[in-house]
C-alpha positions as CSV (number, residue, x, y, z in Angstrom):
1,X,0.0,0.0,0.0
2,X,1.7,3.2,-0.8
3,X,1.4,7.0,0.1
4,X,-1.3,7.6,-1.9
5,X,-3.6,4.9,-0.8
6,X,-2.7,5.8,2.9
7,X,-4.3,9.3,2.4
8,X,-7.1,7.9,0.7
9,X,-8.0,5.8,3.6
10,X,-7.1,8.5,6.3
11,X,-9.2,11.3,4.4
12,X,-12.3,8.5,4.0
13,X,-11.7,8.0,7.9
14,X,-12.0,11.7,8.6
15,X,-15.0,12.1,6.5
16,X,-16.6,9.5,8.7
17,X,-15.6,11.5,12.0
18,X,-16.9,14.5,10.8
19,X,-20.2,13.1,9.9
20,X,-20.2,11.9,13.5
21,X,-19.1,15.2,14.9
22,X,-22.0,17.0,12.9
23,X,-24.4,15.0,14.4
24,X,-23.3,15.6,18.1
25,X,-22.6,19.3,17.0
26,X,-26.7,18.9,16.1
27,X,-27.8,17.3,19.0
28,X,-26.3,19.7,21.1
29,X,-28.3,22.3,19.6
30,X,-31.5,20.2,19.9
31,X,-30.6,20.2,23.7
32,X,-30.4,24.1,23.9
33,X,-33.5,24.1,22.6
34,X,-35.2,21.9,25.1
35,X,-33.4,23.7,27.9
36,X,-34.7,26.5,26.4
37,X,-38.2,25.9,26.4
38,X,-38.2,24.3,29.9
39,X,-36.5,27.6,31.0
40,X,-39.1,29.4,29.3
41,X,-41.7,27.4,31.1
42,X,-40.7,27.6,34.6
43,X,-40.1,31.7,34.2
44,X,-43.7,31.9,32.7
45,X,-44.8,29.5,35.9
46,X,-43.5,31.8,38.4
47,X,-44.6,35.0,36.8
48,X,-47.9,33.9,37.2
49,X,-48.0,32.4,40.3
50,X,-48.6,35.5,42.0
51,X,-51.2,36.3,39.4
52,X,-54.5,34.2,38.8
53,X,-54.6,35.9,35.2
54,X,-51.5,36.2,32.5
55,X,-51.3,38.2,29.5
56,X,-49.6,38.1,26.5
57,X,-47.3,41.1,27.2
58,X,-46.6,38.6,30.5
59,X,-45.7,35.9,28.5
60,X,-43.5,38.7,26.5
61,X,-41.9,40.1,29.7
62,X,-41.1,36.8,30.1
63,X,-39.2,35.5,26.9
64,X,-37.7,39.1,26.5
65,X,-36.2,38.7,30.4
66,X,-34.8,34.8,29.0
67,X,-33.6,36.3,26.0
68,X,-31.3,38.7,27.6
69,X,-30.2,36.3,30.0
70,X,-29.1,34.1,27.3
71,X,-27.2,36.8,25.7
72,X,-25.7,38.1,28.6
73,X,-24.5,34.8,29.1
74,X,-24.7,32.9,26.0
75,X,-22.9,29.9,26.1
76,X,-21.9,28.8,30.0
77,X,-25.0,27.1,30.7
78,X,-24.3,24.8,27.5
79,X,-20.4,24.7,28.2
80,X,-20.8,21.2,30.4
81,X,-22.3,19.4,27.2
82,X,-21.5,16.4,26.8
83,X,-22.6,16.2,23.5
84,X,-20.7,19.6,22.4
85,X,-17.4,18.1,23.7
86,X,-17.7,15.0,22.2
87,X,-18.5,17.3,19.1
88,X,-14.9,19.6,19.3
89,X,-13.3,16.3,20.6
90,X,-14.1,14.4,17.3
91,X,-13.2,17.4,14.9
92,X,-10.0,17.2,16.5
93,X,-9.6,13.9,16.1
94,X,-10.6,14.2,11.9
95,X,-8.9,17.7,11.8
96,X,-5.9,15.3,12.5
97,X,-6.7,12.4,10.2
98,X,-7.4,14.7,7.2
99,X,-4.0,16.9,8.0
100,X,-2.0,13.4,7.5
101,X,-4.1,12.4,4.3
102,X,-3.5,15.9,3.0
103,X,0.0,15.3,4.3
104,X,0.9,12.1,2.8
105,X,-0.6,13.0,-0.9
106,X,1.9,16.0,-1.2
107,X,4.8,13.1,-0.4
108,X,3.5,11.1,-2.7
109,X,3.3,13.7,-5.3
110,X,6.5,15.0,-4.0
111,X,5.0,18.5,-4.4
112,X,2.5,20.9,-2.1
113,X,-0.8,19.4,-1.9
114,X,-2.9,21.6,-4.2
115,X,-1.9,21.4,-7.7
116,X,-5.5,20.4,-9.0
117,X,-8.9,20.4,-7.7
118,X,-9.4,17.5,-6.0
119,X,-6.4,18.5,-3.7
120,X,-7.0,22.3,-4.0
121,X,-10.7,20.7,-1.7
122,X,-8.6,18.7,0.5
123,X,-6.0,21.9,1.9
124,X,-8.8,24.1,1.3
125,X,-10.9,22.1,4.1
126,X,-8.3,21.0,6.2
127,X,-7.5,25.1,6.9
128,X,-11.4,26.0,7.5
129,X,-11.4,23.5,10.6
130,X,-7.9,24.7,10.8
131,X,-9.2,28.7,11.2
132,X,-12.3,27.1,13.2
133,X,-10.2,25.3,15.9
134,X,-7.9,28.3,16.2
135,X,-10.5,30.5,17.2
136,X,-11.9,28.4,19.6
137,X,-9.2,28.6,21.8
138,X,-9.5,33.0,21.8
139,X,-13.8,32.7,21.1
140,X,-16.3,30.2,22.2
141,X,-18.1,29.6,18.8
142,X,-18.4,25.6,18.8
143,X,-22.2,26.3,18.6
144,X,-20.8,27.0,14.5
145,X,-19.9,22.9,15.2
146,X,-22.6,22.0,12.9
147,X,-21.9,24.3,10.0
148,X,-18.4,24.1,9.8
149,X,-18.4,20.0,9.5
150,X,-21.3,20.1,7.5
151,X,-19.5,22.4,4.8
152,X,-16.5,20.5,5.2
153,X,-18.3,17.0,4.5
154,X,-20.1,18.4,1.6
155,X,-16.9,20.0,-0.1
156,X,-14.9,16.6,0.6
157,X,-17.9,14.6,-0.8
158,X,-17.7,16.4,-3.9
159,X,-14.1,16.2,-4.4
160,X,-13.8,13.2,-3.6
161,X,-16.3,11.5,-6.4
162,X,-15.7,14.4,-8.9
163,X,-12.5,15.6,-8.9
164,X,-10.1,12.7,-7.6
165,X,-7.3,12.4,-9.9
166,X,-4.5,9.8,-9.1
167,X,-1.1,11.4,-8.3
168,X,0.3,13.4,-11.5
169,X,3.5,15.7,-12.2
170,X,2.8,19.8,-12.0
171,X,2.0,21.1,-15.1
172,X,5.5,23.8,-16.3
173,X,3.2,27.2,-15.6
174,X,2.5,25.6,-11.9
175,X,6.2,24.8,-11.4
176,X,6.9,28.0,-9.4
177,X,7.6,28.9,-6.0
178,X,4.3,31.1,-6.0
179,X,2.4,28.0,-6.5
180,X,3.3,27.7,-2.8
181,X,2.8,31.0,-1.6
182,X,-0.6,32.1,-3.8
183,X,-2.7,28.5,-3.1
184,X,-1.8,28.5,0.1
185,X,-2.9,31.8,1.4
186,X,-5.9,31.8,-0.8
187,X,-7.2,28.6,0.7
188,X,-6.4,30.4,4.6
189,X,-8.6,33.1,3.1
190,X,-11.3,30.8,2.7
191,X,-10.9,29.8,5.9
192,X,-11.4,32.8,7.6
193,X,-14.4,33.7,4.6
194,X,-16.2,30.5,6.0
195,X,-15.7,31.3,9.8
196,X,-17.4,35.2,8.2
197,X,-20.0,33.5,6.9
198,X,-21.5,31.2,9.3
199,X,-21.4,33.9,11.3
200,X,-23.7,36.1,9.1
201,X,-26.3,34.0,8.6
202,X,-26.3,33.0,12.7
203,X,-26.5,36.7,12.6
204,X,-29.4,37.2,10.3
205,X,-31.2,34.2,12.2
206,X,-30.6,36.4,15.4
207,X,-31.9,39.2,14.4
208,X,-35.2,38.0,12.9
209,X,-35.4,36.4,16.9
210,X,-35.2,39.6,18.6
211,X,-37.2,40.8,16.2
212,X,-39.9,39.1,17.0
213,X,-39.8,38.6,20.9
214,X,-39.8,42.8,20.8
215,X,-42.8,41.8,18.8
216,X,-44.5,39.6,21.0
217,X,-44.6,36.8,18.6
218,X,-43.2,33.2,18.9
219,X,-40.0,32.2,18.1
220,X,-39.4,28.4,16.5
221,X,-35.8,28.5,16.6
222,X,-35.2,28.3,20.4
223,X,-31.4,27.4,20.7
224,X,-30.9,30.7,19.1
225,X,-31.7,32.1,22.9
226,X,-28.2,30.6,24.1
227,X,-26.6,32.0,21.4
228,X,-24.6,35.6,21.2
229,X,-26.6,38.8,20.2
230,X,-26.9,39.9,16.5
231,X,-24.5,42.9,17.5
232,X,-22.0,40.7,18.9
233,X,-22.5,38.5,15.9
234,X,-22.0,41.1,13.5
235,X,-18.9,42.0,15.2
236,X,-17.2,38.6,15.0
237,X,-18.2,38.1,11.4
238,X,-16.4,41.5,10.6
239,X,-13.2,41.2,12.5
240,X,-13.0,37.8,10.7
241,X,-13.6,38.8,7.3
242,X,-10.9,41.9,7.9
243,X,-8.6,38.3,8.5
244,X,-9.7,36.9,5.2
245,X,-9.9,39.8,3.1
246,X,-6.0,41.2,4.0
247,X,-5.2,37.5,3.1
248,X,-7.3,37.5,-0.2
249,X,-5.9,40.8,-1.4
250,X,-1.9,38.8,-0.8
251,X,-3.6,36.7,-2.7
252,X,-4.5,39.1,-5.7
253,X,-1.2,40.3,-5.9
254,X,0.9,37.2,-5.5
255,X,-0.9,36.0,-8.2
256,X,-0.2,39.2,-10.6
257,X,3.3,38.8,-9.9
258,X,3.2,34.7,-11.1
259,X,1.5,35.6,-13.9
260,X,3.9,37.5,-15.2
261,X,6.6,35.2,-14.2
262,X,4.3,32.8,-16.0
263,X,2.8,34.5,-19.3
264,X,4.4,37.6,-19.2
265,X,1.8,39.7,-17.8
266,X,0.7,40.8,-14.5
267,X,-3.4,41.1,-15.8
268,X,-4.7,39.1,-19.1
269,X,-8.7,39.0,-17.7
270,X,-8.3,35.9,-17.5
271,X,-11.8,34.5,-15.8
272,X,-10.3,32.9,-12.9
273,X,-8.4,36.8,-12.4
274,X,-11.1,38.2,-12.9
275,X,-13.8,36.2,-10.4
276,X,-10.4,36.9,-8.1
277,X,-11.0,40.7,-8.2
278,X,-14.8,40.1,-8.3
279,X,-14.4,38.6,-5.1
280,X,-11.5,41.3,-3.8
281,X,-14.4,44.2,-4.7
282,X,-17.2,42.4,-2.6
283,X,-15.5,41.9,0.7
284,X,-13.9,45.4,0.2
285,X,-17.5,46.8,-0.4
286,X,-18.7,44.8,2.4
287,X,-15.4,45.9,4.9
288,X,-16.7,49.4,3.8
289,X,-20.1,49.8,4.0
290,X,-19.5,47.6,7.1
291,X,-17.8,51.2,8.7
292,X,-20.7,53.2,7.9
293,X,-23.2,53.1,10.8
294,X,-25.9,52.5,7.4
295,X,-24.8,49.6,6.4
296,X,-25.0,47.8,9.9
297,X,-26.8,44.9,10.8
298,X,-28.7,42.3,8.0
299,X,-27.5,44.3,5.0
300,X,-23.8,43.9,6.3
301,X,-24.5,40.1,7.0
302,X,-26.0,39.5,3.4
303,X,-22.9,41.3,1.9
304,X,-20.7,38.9,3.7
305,X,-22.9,36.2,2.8
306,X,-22.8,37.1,-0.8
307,X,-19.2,36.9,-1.0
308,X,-18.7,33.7,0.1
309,X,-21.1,32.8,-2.4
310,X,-19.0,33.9,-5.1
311,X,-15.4,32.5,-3.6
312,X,-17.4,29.1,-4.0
313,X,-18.6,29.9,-7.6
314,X,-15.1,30.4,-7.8
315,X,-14.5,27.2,-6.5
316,X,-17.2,25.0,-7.6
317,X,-18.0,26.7,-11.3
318,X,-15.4,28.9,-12.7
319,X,-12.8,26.1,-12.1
320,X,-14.9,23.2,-14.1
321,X,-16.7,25.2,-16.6
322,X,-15.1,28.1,-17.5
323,X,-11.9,27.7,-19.9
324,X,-8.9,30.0,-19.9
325,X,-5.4,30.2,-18.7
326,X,-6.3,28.4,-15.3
327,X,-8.1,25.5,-16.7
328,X,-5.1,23.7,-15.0
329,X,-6.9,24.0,-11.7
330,X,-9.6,21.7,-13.1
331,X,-7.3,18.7,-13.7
């Protein structure tokens, strides 16, 4: 069995750790929303006790005087899960398995790891859990457990049964040093994009919550009570995508300056360049409008949301059906 076989079988082994990491991740949250509701009925119990007759702005008071509990205290009543721990525990333990599968290809190929698509998926995922298990140890957001191995299974699942290729030489425009430096920061980029992401829609979730209990109307998603605030949300997301988007634009210009090591030019339009710049121009509309008190809140959050979108168009649909000077990536 060589090299190549080895990282076949770790990466397959990883993939089945995740999947059982996203379903603790998911049963964690189904907890918070139990919790949740039993919280919600013992406040509403002892708010009328000293009242034979309870209202609806009662009821309110109540879930209003939960919500901000939660939020002033969003996570410690969840941190003793067992479930969530066996959750961050397992993505460890396949964060691990698929860094020696990604590992071992590169030996086999006796290059870096990300010379076509199918190994562009693997590094690319390997550095969102990466980004996601750094973090944890500054923020507590392993209630993102679900989303991150989720995406992670999903992008492996399609890489694995539509763009494996068996171990090839480079081809000569990829035989650069800045095949090194360019992949390798773009797919940290991405990282730090995903951890923006999920962030924005928790956010957008959030604030359609709060919106409603200020409303007086029910709320189906309960385990979004234990979660931050939309404000603090909306915060994270941003400082995050500042991360990414410093690491995207190294990313732009690395890749002008290997393009004109490569072709002789630093700009052709090319339509992976250019989907590169698209994607520069989003997050740097999103950074800005992001300053101005305006563009706060769901607006920001859909900006963010929208380019991730197009860094996995990128991905997913420039690289297979779109021909030009980087139909290499496709291989």
């Amino acid at each position: 069995m060589n090299l190549n076989e080895l990282s076949i079988i770790s990466l397959y082994s990883a993939m089945a750790i995740y999947a059982v990491a996203f379903i603790a991740f998911a049963i964690d949250l189904a907890k918070r929303s139990a919790s949740v509701d039993a919280h919600t009925s013992s406040l509403a119990a002892g708010a009328s006790g000293g009242s034979s007759s309870a209202t609806v702005g009662g009821g309110t008071t109540t879930l209003t005087r939960l919500s901000a509990r939660m939020d002033n205290d969003a996570t410690s009543p969840y941190g003793r899960s067992a479930s969530l721990r066996i959750g961050v525990s397992l993505t460890v333990l396949a964060w691990a398995l698929h860094l020696a599968a990604t590992i071992m290809r590169g030996i086999a190929a006796d290059r870096v790891p990300w010379a076509n698509m199918y190994e562009f998926a693997m590094t690319g995922t390997v550095l969102i859990v990466t980004v996601f298990l750094i973090v944890l140890t500054r923020i507590d957001l392993r209630f993102l457990g679900t989303f991150v191995t989720g995406l992670v299974l999903v992008l492996l699942g399609v890489a694995v049964l539509r763009f494996y290729v068996e171990v090839a030489p480079l081809p000569p425009a990829l035989q650069s040093a800045w095949l090194v430096i360019h992949v390798f920061v773009a797919s940290l980029a991405t990282g730090f994009f995903a951890i923006g992401f999920a962030l924005s829609i928790v956010q957008l979730f959030q604030f359609q919550r709060e919106s409603l209990v200020a409303d007086a109307k029910s709320v189906r998603l309960r385990f979004l009570a234990t979660l931050p605030s939309s404000f603090t949300l909306e915060n994270l997301a941003y400082r995050v995508s500042i991360i990414g988007f410093i690491l995207w634009s190294f990313t732009l210009m690395a890749g002008s300056i290997w393009a004109e090591k490569a072709w002789g030019r630093y700009w052709g339009w090319d339509t992976k360049e250019v989907w590169t710049f698209i994607i520069w121009v989003i997050y740097a509309g999103y950074i800005h409008a992001r300053a101005t008190r305006g563009w706060r809140g769901s607006r920001s959050a859909w900006l963010s949301i929208i380019g991730f979108s197009a860094v996995m168009f990128n991905f997913g649909i420039v690289n297979v059906f779109f021909k030009g000077l980087h139909s290499y990536s496709g291989l």
